[in-house]
MIMI-448338 format. One line per field, with one value per residue (C-alpha): residue in one letter; x, y, z. Coordinates in Angstrom, 3 decimals. Last residue first. Example, Ala and Ser with C-alpha at 12.3 -4.5 7.8 and 13.67 -1.06 7.14 Angstrom:
2
type S, A
c1 13.670, 12.300
c2 -1.060, -4.500
c3 7.140, 7.800
This chain:
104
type X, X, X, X, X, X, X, X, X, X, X, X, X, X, X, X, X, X, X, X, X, X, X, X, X, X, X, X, X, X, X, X, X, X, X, X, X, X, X, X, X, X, X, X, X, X, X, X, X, X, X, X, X, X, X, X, X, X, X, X, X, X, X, X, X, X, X, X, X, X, X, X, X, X, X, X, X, X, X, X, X, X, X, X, X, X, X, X, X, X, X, X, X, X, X, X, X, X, X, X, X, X, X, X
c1 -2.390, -1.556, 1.755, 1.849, 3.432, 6.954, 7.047, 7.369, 10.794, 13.164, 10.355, 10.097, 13.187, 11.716, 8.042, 9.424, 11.452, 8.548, 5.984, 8.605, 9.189, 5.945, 4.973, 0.957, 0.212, 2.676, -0.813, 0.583, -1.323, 0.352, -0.980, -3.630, -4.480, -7.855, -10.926, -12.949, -11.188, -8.360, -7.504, -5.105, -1.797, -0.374, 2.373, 5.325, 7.841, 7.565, 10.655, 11.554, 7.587, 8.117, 11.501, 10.392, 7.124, 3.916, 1.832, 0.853, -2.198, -3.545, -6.871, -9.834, -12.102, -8.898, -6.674, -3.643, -0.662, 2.613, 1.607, 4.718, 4.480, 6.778, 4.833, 0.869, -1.657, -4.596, -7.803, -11.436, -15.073, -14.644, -11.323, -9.911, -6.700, -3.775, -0.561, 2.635, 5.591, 8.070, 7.690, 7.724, 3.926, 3.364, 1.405, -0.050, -1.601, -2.752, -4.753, -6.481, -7.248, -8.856, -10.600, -11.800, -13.697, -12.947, -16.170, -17.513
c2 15.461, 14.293, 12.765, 8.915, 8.610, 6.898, 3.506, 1.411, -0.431, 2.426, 2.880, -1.234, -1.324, 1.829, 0.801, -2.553, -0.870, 1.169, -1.264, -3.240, -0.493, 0.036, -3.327, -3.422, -3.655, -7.082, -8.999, -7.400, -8.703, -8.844, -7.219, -8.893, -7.046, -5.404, -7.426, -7.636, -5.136, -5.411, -9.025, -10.732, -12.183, -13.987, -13.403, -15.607, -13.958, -10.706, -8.930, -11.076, -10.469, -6.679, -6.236, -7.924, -5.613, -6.932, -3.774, -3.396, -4.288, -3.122, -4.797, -2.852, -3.487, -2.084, -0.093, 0.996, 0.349, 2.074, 4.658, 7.218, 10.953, 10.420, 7.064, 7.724, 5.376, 4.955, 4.495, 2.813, 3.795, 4.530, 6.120, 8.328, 9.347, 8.803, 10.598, 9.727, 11.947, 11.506, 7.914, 7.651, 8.161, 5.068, 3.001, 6.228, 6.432, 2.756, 3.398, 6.692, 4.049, 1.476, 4.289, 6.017, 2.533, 0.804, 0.431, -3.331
c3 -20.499, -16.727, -16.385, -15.309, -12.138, -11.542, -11.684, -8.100, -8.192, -6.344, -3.576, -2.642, 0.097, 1.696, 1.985, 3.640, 5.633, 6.731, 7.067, 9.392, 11.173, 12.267, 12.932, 13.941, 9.757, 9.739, 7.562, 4.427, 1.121, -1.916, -5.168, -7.759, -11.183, -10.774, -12.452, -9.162, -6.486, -4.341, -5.327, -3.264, -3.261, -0.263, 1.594, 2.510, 0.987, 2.586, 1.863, -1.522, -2.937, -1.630, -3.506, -6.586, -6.885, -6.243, -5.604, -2.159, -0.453, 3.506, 4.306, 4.897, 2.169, 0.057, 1.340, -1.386, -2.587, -3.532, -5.793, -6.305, -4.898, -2.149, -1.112, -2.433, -0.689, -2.829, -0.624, -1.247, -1.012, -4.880, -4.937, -1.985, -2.185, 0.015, 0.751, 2.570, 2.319, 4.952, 6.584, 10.066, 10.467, 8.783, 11.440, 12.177, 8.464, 8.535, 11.433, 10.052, 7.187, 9.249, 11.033, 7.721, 7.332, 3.893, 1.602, 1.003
């Protein structure tokens, strides 16, 4: 099942306080960029992250989920109507997410 541009368009408000937020769209699905780093994504509508230290310790309680059959499984955020929380959480988790790979 494809995400719905509204769920996204949702998402994207939700983070409006954030400087630099991007998304692509992959296969019915959405990358969310976080200055220029990938962060998570929506997947079947539901917001994921990757499972970095700082997200497991900010939302401890979270489950992990697969985003896709045979991807690696990220953490779940069910907080999507808490603005600030997304964006703390965003914030604490930008110094652990890799940088991008460079394009040959």
């Amino acid at each position: 099942m494809a995400s719905s541009k509204d769920y996204l368009e949702f998402i994207l408000e939700q983070l409006s306080d954030l400087d630099e937020i991007t998304y692509r769209a992959m296969m019915g699905e959405y990358i969310l960029y976080y200055r220029g780093k990938i962060i998570g994504g929506i997947y079947d509508d539901r917001l994921l992250v990757k499972p970095v230290k700082s997200a497991v310790a900010f939302m401890p309680d979270a489950t992990f989920e697969l985003p896709y059959e045979g991807a690696k499984e990220m953490l779940l955020v069910d907080d999507v109507d808490n603005r600030d929380f997304l964006a703390k959480l965003f914030n604490a988790m930008y110094d652990e997410l890799p940088l991008p790979k460079k394009k040959r």
